[in-house]
N, C-alpha and C positions, 0 to 999 in steps of 0.2 A: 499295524495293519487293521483295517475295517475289518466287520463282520462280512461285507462281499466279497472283499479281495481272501478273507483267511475260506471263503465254500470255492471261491473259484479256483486257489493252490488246490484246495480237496478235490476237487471235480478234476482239475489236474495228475493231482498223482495216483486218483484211483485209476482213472481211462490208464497210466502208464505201467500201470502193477498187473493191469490185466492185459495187456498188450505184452508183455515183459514174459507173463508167465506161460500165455501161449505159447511165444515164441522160445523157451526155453522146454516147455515140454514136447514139442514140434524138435526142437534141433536135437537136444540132450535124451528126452525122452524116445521118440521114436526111434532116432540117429545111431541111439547107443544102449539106452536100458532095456529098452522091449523089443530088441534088432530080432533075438532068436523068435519069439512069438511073431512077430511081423513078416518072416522071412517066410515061413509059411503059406504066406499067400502072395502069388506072383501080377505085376503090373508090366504090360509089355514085355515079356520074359524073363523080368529081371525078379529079384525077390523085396517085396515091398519095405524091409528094413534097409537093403540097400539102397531102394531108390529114395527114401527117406533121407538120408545121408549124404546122398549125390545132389538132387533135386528137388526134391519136395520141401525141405526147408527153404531153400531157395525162392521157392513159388509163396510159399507160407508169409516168408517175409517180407516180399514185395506185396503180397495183400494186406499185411497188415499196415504198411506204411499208406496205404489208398485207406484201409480203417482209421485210422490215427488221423490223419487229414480231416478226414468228413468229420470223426468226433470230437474233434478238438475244434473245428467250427463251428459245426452246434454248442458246445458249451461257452464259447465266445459269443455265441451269436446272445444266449441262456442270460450273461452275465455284463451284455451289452458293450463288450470290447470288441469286437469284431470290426477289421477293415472296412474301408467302401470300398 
């Protein structure tokens, strides 16, 4: 592998490590670790570690796959692989 192809892997796997860990401290983290701190504070009546658990991962994850999209085409675009 070239020197482009081995930044473009890199440009790659960092965008997924950081998409990856959001989304694990969004599911894992709020959902379960920090539930009792979270619950504390209520969203729509609910307590916001539950709705974290229910919902808000949910929502998290679907934003991140619209993140993931946009920045994996900028780095395509970056790296002169991109579609027409």
């Amino acid at each position: 592998m070239d020197k482009s192809g081995e930044a473009y892997w890199k440009a790659t796997l960092g965008l997924l490590t950081k998409i990856l860990a959001v989304w694990f401290l969004v599911s894992f983290g709020a959902g379960i670790l920090f539930v009792d701190l979270f619950n504390k504070i209520h969203l729509g009546g609910y307590p916001l570690g539950f709705w974290f658990a229910q919902q808000g991962s949910i929502y998290i994850f679907v934003a991140l796959i619209f993140i993931y999209a946009k920045k994996m085409g900028e780095i395509d675009r970056k790296f002169d692989v991109h579609e027409e």
